[in-house]
C-alpha positions in Angstrom: 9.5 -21.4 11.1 12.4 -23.5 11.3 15.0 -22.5 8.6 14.9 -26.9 7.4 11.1 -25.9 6.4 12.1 -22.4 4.9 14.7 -24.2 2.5 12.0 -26.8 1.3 9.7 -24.2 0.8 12.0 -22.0 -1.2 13.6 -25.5 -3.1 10.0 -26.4 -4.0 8.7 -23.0 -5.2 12.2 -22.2 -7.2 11.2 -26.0 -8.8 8.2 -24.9 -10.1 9.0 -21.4 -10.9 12.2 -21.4 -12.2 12.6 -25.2 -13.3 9.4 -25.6 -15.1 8.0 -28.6 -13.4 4.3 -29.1 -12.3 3.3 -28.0 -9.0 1.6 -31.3 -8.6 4.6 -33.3 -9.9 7.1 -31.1 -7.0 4.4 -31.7 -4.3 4.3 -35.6 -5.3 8.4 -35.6 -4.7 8.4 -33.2 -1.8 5.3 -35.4 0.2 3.2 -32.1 0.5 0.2 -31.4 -0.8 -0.6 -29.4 -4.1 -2.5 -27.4 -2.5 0.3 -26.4 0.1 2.7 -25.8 -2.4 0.3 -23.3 -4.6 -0.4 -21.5 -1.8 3.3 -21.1 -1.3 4.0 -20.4 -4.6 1.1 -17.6 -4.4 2.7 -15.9 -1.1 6.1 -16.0 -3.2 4.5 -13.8 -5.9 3.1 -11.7 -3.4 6.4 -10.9 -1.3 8.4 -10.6 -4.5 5.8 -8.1 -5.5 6.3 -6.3 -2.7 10.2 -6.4 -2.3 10.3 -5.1 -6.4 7.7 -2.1 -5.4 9.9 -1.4 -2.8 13.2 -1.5 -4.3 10.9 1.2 -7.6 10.3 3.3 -4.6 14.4 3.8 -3.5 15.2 4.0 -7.5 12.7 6.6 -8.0 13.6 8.1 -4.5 17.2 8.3 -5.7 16.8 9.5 -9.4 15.4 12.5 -7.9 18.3 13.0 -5.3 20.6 12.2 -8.2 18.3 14.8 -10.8 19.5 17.6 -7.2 22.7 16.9 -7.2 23.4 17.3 -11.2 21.4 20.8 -10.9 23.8 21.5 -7.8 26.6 20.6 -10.2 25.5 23.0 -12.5 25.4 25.6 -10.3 28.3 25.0 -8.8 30.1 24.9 -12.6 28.5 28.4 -13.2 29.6 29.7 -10.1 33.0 28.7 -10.7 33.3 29.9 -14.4 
């Protein structure tokens, strides 16, 4: 997809989603159909979804490297004492 259709798609779904107007109101000023513009608003739910279970896996992924390296600390203090 050409990047001119990615930037109406994202301009139309931020319009509903973050400006509060009706999908069929943002399809009326955008010439697309309502239907068009649900679906993309549905696949934008779905990808951010996906990109915030990702980005929960990394944080957990790190809090448990973090929670190793405070018990190497620790060690390291006792060690040293």
């Amino acid at each position: 997809m050409s990047s001119a259709y990615e930037s109406r798609r994202q301009e139309a779904v931020t319009a509903v989603l973050e400006g509060g107007r009706l999908p069929s109101e943002v399809a009326r000023d955008h010439g697309i159909a309502s239907k068009t513009l649900l679906k993309w608003i549905r696949e934008s739910h779905q990808s951010r979804s996906s990109r915030r279970s990702k980005l929960e896996q990394e944080i957990e992924a790190l809090e448990m490297k973090l929670s190793g390296l405070r018990q190497e600390i620790s060690k390291l203090q006792t060690f040293n004492a």
